[in-house]
Each structure stands twice: as C-alpha cells, then as structure tokens.
N, CA, C and O atoms as a GROMACS GRO file, in nm:
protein
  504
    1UNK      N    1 -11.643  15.535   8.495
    1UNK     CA    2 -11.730  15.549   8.611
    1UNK      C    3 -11.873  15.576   8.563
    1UNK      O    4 -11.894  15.654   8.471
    2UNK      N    5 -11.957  15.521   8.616
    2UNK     CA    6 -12.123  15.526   8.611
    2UNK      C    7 -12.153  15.683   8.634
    2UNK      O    8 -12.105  15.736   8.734
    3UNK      N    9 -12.238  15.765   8.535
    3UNK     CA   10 -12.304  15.873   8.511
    3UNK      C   11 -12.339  15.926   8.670
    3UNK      O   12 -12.440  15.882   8.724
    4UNK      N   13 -12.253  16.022   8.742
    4UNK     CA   14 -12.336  16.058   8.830
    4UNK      C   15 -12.450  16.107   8.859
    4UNK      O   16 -12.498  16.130   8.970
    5UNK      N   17 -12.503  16.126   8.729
    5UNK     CA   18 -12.656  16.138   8.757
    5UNK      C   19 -12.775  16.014   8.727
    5UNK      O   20 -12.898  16.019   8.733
    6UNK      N   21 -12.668  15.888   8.689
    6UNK     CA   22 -12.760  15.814   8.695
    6UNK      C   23 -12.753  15.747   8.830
    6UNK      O   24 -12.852  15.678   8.857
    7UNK      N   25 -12.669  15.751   8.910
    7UNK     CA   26 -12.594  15.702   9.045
    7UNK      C   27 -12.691  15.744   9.122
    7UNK      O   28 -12.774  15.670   9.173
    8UNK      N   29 -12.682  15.914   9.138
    8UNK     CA   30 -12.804  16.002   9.192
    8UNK      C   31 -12.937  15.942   9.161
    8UNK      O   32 -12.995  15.866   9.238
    9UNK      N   33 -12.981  15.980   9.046
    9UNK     CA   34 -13.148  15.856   9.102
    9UNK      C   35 -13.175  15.771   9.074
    9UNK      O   36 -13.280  15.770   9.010
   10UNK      N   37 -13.091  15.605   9.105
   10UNK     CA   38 -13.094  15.511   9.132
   10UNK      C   39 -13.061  15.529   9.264
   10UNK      O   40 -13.146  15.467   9.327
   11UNK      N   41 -12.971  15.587   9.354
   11UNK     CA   42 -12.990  15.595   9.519
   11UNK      C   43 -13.083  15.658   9.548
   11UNK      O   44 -13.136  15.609   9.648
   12UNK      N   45 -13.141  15.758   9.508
   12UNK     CA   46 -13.247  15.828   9.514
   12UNK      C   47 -13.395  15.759   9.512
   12UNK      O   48 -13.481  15.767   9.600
   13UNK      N   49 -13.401  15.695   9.401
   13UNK     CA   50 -13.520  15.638   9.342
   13UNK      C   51 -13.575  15.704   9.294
   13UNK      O   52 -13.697  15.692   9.310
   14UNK      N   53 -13.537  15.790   9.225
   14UNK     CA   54 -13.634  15.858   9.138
   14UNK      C   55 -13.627  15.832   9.041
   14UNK      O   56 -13.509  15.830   9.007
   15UNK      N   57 -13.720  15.795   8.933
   15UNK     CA   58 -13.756  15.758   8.777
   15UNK      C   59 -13.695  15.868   8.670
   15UNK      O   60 -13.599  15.857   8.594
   16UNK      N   61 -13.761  15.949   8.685
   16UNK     CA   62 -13.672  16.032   8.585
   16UNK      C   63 -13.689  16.180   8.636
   16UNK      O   64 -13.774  16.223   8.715
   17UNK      N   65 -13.574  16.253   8.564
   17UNK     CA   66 -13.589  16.378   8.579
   17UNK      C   67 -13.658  16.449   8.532
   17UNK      O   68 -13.700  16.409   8.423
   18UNK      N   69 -13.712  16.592   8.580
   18UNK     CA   70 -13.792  16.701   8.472
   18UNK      C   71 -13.698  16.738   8.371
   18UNK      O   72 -13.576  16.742   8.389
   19UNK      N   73 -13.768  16.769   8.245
   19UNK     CA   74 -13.693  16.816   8.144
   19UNK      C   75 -13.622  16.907   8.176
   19UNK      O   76 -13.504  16.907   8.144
   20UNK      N   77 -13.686  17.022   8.256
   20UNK     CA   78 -13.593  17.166   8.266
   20UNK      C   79 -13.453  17.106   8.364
   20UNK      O   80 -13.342  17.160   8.370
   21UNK      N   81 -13.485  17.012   8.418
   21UNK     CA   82 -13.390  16.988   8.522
   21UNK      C   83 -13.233  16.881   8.449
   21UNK      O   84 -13.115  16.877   8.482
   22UNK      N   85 -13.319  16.804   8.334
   22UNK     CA   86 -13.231  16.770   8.231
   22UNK      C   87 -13.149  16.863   8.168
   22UNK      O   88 -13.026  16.858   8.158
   23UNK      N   89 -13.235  16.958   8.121
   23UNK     CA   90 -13.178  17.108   8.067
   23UNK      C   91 -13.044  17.135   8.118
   23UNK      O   92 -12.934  17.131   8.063
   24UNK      N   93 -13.090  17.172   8.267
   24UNK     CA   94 -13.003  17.238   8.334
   24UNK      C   95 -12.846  17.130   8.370
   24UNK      O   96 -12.731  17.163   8.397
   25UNK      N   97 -12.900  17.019   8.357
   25UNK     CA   98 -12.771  16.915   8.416
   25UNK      C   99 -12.679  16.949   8.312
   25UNK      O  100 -12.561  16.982   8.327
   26UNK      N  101 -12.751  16.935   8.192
   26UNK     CA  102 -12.683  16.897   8.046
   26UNK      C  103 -12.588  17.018   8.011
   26UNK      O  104 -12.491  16.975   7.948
   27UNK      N  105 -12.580  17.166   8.031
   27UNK     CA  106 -12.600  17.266   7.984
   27UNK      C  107 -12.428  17.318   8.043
   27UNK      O  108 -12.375  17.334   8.152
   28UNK      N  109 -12.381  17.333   7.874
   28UNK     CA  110 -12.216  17.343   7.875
   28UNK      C  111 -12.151  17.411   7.961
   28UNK      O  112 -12.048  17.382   8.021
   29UNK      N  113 -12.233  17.531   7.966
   29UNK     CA  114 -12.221  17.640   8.098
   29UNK      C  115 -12.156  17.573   8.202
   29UNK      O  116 -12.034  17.563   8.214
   30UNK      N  117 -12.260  17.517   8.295
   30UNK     CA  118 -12.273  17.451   8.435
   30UNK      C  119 -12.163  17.315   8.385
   30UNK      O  120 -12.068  17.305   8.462
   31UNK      N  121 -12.163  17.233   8.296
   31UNK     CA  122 -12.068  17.131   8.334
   31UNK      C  123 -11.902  17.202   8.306
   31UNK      O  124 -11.796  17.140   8.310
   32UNK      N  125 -11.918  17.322   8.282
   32UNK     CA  126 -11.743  17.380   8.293
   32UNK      C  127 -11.718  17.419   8.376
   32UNK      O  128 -11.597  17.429   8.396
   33UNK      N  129 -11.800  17.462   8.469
   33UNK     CA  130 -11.763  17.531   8.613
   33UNK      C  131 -11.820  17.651   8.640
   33UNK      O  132 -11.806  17.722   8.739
   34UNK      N  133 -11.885  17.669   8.543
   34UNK     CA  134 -11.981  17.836   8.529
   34UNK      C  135 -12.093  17.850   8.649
   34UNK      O  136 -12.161  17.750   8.674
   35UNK      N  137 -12.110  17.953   8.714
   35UNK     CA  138 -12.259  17.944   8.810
   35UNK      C  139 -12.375  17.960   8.692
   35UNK      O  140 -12.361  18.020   8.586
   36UNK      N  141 -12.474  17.904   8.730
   36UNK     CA  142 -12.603  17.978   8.745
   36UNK      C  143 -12.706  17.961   8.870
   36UNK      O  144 -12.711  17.893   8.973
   37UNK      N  145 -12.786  18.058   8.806
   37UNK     CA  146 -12.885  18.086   8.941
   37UNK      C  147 -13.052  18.024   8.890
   37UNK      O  148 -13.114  18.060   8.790
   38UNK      N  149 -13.085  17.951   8.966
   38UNK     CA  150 -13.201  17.888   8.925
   38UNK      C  151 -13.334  17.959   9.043
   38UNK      O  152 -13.331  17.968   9.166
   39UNK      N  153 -13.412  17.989   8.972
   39UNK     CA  154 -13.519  18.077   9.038
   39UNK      C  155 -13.666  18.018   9.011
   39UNK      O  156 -13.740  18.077   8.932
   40UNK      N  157 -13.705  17.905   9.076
   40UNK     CA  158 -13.796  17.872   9.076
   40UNK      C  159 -13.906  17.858   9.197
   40UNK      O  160 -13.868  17.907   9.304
   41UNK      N  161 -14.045  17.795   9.196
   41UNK     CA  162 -14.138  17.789   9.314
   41UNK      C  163 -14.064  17.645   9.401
   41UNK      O  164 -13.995  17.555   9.352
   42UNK      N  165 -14.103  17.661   9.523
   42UNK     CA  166 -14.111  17.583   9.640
   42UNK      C  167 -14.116  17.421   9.596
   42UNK      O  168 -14.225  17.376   9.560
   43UNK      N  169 -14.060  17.379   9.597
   43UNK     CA  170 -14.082  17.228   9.562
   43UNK      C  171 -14.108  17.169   9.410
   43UNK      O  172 -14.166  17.068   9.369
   44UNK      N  173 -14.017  17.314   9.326
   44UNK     CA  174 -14.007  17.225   9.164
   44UNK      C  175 -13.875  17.161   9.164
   44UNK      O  176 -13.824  17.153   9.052
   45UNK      N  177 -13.803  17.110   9.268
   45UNK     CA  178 -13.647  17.047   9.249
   45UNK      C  179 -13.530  17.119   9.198
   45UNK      O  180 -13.438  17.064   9.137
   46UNK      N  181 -13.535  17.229   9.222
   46UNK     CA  182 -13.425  17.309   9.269
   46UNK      C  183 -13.303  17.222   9.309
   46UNK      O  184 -13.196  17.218   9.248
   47UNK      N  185 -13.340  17.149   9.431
   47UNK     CA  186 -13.220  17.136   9.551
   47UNK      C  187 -13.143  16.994   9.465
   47UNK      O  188 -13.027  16.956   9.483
   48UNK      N  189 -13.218  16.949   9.396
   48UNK     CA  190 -13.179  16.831   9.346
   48UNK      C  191 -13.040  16.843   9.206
   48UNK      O  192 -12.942  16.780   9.169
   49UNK      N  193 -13.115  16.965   9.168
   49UNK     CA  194 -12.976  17.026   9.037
   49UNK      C  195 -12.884  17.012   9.116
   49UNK      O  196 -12.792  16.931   9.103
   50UNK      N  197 -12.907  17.124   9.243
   50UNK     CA  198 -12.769  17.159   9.349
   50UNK      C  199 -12.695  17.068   9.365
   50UNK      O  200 -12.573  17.070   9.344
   51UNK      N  201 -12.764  16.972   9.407
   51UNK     CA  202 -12.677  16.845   9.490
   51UNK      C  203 -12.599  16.759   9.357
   51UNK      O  204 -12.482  16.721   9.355
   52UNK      N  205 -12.670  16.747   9.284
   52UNK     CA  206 -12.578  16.671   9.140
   52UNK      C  207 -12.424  16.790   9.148
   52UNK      O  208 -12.315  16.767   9.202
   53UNK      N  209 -12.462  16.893   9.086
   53UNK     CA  210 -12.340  16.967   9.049
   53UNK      C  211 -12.280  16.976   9.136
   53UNK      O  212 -12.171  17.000   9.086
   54UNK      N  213 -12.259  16.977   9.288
   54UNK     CA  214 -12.209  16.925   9.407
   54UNK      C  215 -12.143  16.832   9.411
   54UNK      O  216 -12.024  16.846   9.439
   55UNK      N  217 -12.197  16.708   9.384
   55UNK     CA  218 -12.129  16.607   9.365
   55UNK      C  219 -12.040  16.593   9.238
   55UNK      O  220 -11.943  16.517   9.237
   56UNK      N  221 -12.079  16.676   9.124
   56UNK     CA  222 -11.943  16.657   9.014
   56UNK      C  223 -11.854  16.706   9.062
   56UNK      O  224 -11.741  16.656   9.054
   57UNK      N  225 -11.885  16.836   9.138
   57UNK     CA  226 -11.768  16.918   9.139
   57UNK      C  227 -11.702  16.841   9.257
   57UNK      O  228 -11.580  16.839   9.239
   58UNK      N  229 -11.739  16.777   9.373
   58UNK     CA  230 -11.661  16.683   9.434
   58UNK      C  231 -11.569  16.546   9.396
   58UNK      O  232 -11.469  16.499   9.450
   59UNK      N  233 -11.643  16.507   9.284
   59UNK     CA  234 -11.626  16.388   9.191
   59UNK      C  235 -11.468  16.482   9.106
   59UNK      O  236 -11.349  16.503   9.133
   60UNK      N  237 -11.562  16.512   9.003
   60UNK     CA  238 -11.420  16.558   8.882
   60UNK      C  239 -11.352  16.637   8.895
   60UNK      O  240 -11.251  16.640   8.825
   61UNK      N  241 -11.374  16.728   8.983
   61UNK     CA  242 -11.228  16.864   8.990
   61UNK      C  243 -11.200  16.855   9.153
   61UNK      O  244 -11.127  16.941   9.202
   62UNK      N  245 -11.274  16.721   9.262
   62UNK     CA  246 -11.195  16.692   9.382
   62UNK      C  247 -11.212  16.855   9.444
   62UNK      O  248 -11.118  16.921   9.488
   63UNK      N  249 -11.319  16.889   9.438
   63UNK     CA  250 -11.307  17.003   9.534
   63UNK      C  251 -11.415  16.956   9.638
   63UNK      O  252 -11.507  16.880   9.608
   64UNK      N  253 -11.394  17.015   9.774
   64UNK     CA  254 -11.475  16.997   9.909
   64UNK      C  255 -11.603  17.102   9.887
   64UNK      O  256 -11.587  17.197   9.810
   65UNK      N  257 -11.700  17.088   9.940
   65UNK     CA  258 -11.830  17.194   9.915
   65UNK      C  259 -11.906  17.197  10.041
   65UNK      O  260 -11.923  17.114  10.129
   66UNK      N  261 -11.954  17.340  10.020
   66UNK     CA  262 -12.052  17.373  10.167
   66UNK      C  263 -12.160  17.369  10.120
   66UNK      O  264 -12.190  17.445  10.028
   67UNK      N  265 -12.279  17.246  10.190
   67UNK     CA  266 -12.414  17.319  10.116
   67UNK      C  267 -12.498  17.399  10.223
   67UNK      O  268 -12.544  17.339  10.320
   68UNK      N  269 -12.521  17.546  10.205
   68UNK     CA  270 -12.591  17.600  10.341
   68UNK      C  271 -12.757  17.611  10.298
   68UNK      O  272 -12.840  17.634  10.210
   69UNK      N  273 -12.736  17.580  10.417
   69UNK     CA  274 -12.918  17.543  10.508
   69UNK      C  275 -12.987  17.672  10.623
   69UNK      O  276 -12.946  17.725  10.726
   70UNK      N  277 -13.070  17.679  10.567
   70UNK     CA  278 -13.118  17.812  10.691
   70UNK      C  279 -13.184  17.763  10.841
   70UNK      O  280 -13.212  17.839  10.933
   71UNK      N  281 -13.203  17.606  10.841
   71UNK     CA  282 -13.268  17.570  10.958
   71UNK      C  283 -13.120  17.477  10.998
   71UNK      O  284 -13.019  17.458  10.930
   72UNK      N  285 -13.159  17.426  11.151
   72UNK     CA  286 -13.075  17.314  11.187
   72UNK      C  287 -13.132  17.160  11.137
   72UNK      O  288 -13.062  17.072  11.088
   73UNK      N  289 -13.302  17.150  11.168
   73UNK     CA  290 -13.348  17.028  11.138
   73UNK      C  291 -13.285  17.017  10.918
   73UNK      O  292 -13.228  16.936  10.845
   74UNK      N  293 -13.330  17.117  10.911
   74UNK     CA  294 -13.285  17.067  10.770
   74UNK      C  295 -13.175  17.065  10.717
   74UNK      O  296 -13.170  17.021  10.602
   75UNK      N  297 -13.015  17.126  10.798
   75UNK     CA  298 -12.942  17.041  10.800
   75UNK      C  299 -12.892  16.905  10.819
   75UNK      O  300 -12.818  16.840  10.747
   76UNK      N  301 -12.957  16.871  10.949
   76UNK     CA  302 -12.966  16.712  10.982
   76UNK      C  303 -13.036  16.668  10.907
   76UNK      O  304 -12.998  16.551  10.905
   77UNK      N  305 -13.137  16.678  10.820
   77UNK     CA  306 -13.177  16.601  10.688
   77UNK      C  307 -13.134  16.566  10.615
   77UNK      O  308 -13.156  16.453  10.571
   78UNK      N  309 -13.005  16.692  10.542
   78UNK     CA  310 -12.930  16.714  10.428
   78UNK      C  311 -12.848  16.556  10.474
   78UNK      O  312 -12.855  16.449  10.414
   79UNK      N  313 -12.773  16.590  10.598
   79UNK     CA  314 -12.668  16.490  10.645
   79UNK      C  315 -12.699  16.354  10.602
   79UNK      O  316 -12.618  16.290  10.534
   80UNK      N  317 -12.845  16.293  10.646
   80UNK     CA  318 -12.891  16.202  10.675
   80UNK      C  319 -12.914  16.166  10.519
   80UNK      O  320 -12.898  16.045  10.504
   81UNK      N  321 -12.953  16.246  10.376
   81UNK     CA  322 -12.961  16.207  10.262
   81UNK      C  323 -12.895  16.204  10.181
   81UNK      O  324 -12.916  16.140  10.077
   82UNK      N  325 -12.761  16.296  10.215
   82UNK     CA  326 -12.620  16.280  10.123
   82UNK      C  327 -12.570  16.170  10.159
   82UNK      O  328 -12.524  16.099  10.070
   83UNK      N  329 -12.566  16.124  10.298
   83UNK     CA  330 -12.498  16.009  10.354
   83UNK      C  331 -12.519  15.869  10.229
   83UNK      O  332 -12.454  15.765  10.242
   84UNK      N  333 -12.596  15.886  10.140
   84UNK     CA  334 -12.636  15.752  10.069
   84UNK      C  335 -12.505  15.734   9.963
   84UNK      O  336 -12.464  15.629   9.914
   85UNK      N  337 -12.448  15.880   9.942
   85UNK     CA  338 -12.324  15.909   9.868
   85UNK      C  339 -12.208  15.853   9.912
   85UNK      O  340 -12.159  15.768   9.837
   86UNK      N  341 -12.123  15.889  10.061
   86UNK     CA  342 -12.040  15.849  10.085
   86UNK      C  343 -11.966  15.749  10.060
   86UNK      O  344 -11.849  15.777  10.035
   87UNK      N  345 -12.000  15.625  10.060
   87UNK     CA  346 -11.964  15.487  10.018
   87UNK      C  347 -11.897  15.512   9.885
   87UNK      O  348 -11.777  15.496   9.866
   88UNK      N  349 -12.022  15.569   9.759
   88UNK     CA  350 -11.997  15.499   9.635
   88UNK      C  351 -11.935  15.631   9.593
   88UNK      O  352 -11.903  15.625   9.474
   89UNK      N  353 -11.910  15.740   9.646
   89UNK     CA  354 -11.814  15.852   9.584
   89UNK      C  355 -11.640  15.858   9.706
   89UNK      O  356 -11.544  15.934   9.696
   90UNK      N  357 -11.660  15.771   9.786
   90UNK     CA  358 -11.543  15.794   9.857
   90UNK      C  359 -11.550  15.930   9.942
   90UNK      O  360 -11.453  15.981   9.998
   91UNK      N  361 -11.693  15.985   9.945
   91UNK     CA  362 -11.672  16.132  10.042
   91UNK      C  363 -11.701  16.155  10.196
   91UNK      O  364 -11.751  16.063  10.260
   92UNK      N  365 -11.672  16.269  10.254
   92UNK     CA  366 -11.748  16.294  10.376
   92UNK      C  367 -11.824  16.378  10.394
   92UNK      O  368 -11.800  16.496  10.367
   93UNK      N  369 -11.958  16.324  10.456
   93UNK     CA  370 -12.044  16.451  10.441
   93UNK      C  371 -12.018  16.468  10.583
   93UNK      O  372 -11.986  16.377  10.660
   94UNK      N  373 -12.036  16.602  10.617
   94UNK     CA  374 -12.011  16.671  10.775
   94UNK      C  375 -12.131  16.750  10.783
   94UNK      O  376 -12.193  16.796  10.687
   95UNK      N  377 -12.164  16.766  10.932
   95UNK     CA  378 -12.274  16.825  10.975
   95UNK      C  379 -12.209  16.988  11.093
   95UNK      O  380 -12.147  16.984  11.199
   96UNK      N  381 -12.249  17.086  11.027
   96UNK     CA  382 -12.197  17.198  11.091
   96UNK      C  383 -12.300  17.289  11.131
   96UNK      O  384 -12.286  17.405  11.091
   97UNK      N  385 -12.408  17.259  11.206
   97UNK     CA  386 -12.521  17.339  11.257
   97UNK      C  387 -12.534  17.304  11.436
   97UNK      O  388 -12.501  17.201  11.495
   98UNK      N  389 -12.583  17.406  11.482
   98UNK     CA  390 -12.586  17.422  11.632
   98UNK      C  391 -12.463  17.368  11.695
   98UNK      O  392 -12.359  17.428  11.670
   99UNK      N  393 -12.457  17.255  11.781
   99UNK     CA  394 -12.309  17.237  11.881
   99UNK      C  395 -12.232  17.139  11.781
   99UNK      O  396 -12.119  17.107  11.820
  100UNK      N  397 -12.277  17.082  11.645
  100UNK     CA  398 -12.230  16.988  11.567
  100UNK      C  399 -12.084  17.017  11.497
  100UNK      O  400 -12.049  17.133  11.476
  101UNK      N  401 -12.012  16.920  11.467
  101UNK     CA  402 -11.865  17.030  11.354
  101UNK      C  403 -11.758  17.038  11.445
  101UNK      O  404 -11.766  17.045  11.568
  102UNK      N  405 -11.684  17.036  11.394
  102UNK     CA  406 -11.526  17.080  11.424
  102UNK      C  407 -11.457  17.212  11.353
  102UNK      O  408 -11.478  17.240  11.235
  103UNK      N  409 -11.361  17.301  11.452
  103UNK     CA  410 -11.397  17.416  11.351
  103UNK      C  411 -11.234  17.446  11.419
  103UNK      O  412 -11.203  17.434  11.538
  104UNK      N  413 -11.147  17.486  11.307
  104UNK     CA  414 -11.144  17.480  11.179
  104UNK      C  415 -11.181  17.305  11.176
  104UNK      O  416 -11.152  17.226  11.265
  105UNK      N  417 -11.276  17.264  11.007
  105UNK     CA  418 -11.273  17.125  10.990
  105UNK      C  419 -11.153  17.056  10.962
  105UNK      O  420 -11.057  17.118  10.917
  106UNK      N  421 -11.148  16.930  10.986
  106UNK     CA  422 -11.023  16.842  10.958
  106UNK      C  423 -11.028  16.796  10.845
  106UNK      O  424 -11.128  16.748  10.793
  107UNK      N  425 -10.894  16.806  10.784
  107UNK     CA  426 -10.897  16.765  10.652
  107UNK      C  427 -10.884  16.564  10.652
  107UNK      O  428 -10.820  16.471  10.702
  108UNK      N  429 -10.978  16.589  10.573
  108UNK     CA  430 -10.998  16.423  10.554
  108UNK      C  431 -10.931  16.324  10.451
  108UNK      O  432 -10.912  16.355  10.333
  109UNK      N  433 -10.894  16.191  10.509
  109UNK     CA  434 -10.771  16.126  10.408
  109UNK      C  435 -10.827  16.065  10.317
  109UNK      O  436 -10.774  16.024  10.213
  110UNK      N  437 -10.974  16.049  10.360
  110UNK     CA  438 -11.106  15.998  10.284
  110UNK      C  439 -11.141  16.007  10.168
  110UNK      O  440 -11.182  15.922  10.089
  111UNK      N  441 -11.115  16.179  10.154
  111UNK     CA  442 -11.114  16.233   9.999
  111UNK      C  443 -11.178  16.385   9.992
  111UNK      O  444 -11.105  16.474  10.035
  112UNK      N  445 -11.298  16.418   9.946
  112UNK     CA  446 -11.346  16.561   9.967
  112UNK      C  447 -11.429  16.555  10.105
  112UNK      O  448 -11.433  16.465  10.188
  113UNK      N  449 -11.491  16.672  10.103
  113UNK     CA  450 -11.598  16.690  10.212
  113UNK      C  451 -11.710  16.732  10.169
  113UNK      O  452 -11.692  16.828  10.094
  114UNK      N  453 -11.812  16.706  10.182
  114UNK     CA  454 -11.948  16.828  10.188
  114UNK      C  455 -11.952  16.882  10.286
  114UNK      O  456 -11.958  16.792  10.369
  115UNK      N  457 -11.954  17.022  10.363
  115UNK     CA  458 -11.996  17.012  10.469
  115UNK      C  459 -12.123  17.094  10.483
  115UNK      O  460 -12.133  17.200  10.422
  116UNK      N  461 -12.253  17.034  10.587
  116UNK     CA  462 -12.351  17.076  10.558
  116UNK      C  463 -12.375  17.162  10.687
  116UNK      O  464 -12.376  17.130  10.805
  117UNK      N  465 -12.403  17.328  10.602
  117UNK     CA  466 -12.396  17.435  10.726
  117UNK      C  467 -12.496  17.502  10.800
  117UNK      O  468 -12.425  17.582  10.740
  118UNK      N  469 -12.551  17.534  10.840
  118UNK     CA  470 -12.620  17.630  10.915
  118UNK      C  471 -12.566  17.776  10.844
  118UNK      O  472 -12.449  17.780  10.807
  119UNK      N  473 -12.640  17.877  10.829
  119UNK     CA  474 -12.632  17.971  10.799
  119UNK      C  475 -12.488  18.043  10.871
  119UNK      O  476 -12.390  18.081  10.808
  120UNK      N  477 -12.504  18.049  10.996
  120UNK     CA  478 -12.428  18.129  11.108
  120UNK      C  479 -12.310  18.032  11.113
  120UNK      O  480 -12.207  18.094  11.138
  121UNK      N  481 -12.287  17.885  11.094
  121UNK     CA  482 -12.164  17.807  11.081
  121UNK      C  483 -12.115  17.807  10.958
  121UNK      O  484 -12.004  17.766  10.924
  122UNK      N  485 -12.176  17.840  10.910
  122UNK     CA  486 -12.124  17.908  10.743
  122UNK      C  487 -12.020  17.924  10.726
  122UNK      O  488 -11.948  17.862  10.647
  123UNK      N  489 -11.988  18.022  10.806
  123UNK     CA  490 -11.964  18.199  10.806
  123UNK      C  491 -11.823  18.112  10.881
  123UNK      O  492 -11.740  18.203  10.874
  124UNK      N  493 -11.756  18.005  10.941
  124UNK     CA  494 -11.674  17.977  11.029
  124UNK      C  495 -11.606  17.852  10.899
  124UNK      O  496 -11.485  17.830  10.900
  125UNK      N  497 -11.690  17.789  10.804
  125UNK     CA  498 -11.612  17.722  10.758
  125UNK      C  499 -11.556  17.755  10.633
  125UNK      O  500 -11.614  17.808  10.539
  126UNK      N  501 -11.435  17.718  10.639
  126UNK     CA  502 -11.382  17.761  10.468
  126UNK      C  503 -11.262  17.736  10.492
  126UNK      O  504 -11.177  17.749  10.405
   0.00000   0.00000   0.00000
C-alpha cells in the first residue's frame, strides 16, 4: 500500500512537509502507538501530524478515532476535509456536533470510523 503520508499530501496538495513535522511522523515513539504531545503556535501544522497518525492508527491497527473540535463550524470543516479519505482508506468519517450523529454510533460494515466531535458530543461517544 502507498505511504500514507504520501496519500495525505497528494490529496491534500501539499508539497512537502516541515522538517519538525517529518521529525515527528518518522519518530519510533509515535509509529508504535506511544502518545505525544505537540505544543506549538497557531497555525505551525499541528492538526496535520494529528490527522496522519489518525489515519495510521485507522489504517494499521483498524481502530475507529474521535477527533474533537471545540467549535461546530469547525467540525463541519473537519467532515468536509477528511471526507477526501474515505474512498481510498475504505473509512467513515461521521459528524457528531449540535443535532448531527447517531448516538450510541452504528457500527459500520465499511470498516473504521472517525468520528468528528464537538466537545460536549464527545463526552456521548465511545
């Protein structure tokens, strides 16, 4: 199977990654299943590590994932930009903010889930 991070920005379009963000993809820790915590300013691509290791961990160990969001509009964003995934990983992304979601969610024959939460719908899925 094609490098999910080269999958990621070729749907993306992005040219290349920042080094630190190479760093962090590459880094034995994080591809075994280890957390870390990344603490950076407003718009150095943070969210973009997230969403890769998201998708491995949906990809290679087939687990479902919540990504939580503190607004509703930027849940419906999330929805609207993971959606480029679905197709070529076999997943479902779900939208669980304001009247959106099914709760408990339905398990899907599809394969994993993302489901993308609202803070307060969070707290309802698992």
């Amino acid at each position: 199977m094609e490098n999910i991070c080269e999958i990621y920005r070729n749907l993306r379009n992005i040219s290349k990654f920042y080094d630190w963000q190479n760093q962090c993809l590459n880094d034995e820790h994080l591809i075994s299943g280890k957390n870390m915590i990344l603490s950076m300013a407003t718009g150095a691509g943070k969210t973009l590590v997230a969403e890769i290791v998201m998708l491995r961990e949906l990809i290679n160990r087939r687990r479902s994932c919540i990504l939580v969001v503190p607004y509703v509009a930027i849940a419906q964003e999330k929805v609207y930009s993971l959606s480029l995934f679905e197709d070529k990983f076999n997943i479902c992304i779900e939208e669980y903010a304001a009247s959106k979601g099914r709760l408990p969610p339905i398990k899907r024959r599809k394969g994993e889930s993302v489901y993308v939460a609202t803070i307060e719908k969070s707290k309802l899925v698992n």
